[in-house]
N, C-alpha and C positions, 0 to 999 in steps of 0.2 A: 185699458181700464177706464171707464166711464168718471170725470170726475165727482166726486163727491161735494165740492163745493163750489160755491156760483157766486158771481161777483154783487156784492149788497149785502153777502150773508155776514152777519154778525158773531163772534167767537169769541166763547171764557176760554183762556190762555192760562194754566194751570204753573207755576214755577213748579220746575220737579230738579230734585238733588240725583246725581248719578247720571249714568248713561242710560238712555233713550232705547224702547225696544224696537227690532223692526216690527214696522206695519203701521206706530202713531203717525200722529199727524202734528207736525210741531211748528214754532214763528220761529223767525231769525233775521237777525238784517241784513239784506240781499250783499253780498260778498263786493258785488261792483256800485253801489252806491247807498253806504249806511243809512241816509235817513229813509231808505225805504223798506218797510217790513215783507217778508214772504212767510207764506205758511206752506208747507212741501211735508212730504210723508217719509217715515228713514225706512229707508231701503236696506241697508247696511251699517254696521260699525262694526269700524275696525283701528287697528295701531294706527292709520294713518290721517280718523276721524270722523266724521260721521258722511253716510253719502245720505243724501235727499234728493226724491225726486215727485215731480208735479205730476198729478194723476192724469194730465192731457197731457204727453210726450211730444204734440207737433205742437203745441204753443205752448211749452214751459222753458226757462231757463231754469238748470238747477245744476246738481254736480258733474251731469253732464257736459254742460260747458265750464264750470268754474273748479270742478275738485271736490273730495272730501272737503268738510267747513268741521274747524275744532270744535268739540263738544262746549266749551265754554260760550261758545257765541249763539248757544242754542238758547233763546229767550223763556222757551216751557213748552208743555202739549195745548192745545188747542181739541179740548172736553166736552165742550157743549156751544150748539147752537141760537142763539138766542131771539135770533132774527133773522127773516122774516117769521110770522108769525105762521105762516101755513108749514113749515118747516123748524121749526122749533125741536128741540133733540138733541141726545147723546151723538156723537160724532164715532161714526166705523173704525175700528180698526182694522185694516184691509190689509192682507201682505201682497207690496206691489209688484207690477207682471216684472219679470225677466227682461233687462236690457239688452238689445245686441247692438253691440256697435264696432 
């Protein structure tokens, strides 16, 4: 899957109550080093928590390396675009490709 977002782009980060459907695209604090934010799309939820994964698969870290991440660590969806200006916009909700691994 081609990603959707590009590094510089700017994001409203919506708090949402409940569990997350597949296909948004959410922030969270990357599991190996809290003060760093990631925003990854949920692939899955399940009992065991929510799986996210980065829509460029040979350069993301996501729950492929670290796990499902508990629904509670999930910061909100990421809605709208706000910058750059030539991209400005609602943000896709994509359902992402099939892992194998």
């Amino acid at each position: 899957m081609l990603p959707s977002l590009h590094p510089g782009d700017r994001l409203l980060v919506v708090r949402r109550h409940g569990l997350p459907l597949r296909g948004q695209i959410v922030a969270l604090h990357d599991p190996s080093c809290e003060q760093r934010l990631l925003v990854k799309r949920v692939a899955a939820v399940g009992p065991n928590g929510v799986t996210v994964l980065g829509d460029n698969a040979g350069a993301s870290t996501d729950s492929r390396s670290w796990g499902p991440v508990p629904p509670g660590s999930l910061l909100g969806e990421a809605v709208y675009r706000y910058a750059p200006a030539a991209r400005v916009g609602r943000l896709p909700v994509l359902l992402p490709a099939v892992v194998r691994g």
